[in-house]
N, C-alpha and C positions, 0 to 999 in steps of 0.2 A: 675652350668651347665645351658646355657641356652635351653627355651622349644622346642626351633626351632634350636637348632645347624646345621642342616641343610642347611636352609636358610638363619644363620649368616657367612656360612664358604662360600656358593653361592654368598652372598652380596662382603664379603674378596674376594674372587675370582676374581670374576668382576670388580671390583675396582682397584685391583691389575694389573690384563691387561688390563684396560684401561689406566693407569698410564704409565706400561712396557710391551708393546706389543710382545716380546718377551719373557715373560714367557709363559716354557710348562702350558699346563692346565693339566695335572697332579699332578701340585706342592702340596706339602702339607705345610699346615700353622697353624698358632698357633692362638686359638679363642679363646676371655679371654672374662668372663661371664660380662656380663654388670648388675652394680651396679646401681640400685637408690632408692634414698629414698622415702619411702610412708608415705603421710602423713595421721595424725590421721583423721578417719571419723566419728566427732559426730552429731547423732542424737538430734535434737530440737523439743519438744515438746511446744505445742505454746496452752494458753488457749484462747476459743473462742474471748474473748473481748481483748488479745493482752496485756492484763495487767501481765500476769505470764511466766513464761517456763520455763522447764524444760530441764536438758540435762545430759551426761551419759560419762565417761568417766573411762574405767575401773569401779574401785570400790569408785569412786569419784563421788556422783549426787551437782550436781548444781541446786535449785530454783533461781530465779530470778525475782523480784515484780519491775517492773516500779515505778519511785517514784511518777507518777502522781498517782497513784492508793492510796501510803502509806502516801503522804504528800499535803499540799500547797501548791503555788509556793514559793519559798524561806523557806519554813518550815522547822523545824525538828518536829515538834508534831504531833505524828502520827493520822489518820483519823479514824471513825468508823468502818469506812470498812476495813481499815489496820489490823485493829485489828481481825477481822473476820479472814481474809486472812492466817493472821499470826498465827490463832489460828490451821488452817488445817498444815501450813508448821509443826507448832511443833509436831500435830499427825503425821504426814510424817516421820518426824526424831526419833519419839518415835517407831514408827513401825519399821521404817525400816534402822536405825544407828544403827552402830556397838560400837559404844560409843567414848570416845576421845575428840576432838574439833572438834567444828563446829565455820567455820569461816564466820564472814559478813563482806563482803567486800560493801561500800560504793562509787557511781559513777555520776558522773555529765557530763552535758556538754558541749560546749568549751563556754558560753553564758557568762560574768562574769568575774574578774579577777580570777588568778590561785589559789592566797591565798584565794580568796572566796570560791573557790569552793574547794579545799582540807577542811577547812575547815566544808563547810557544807555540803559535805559526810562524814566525819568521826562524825560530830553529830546527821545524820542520822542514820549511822549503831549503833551508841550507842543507841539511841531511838529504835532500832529494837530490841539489844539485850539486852537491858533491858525487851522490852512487852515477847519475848521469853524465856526470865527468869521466868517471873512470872508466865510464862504456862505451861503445865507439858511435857515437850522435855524428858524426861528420864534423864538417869545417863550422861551428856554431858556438859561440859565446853565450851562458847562463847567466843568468842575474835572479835572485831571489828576492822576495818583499814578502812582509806579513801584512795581513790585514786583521789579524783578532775576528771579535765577530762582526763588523763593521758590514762588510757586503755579504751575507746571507744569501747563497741559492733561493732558498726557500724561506716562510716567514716562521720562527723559533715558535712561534706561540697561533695558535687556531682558536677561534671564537673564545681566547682569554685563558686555553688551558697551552698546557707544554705539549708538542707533538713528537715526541721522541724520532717516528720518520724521520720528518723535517729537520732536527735535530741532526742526525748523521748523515741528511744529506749536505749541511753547511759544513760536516767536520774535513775540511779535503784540502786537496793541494791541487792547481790548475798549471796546466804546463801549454802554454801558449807559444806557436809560431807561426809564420808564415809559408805558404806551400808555393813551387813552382808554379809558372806559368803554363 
């Protein structure tokens, strides 16, 4: 039903004789609910320096580490500080997973050819999910996959130039669980 049936059957109404000026306005008519879809609204939580964030979908969290934060240019050997970083994501998932799989998903982007860059996201999320093995994540099983630059955060290229932002915001690794009930 729609909230305004009123003024959907006013709108029909009107419409109607303006069409067929000859219909009584007393007519009655048939209002059919208007359907559409809504789409998901997530929340981004962004850490101050723009290297992390965070996001919420149902009972799915998303981390998400830039790889200039976890790597070199062209690296997969993760950084000091990667390791840091990595060492809070694991208490995160040790708190607050419900156990299962935790997937890393590995992302580049478009800079590169494609086999490079498939490539060297998928040996980046394996370098991620190994340092997250060694760390104490609780009872949870990792799985890693590359995607190259194939899903893009953001779009690599703005009114046809390179956005170099945009650009570091696809370079990352996403570490994907599920949280308790």
């Amino acid at each position: 039903m729609s909230p305004f049936p009123e003024l959907a059957l006013a709108a029909v109404m009107s419409i109607s004789t303006l069409a067929d000026p000859g219909t009584p306005q007393d007519a009655a008519y048939t209002v059919e609910d208007l359907v559409l879809p809504v789409e998901d609204i997530i929340a981004e939580v962004e850490s101050m320096d723009g290297a992390q964030s965070e996001s919420r979908t149902g009972e799915e969290v998303t981390v998400a580490l830039t790889s200039d934060v976890l790597f070199a240019v062209d690296k997969w050997v993760l950084t000091a500080k990667a390791r840091q970083r990595l060492g809070q994501v694991a208490a995160k998932i040790k708190a607050e997973s419900a156990g299962g799989v935790v997937k890393i998903l590995g992302h580049t982007d478009d800079q590169g050819a494609d086999a490079y860059n498939q490539a060297l996201s998928l040996r980046r999320a394996r370098a991620v999910q190994e340092a997250l093995g060694r760390l104490d994540a609780g009872a949870v099983t990792f799985e890693a996959a590359g995607f190259g630059e194939t899903k893009p955060k953001l779009p690599n290229l703005v009114d046809g130039r390179p956005s170099d932002y945009n650009r570091a915001k696809n370079r990352r690794v996403e570490i994907i669980f599920n949280v308790k009930e």
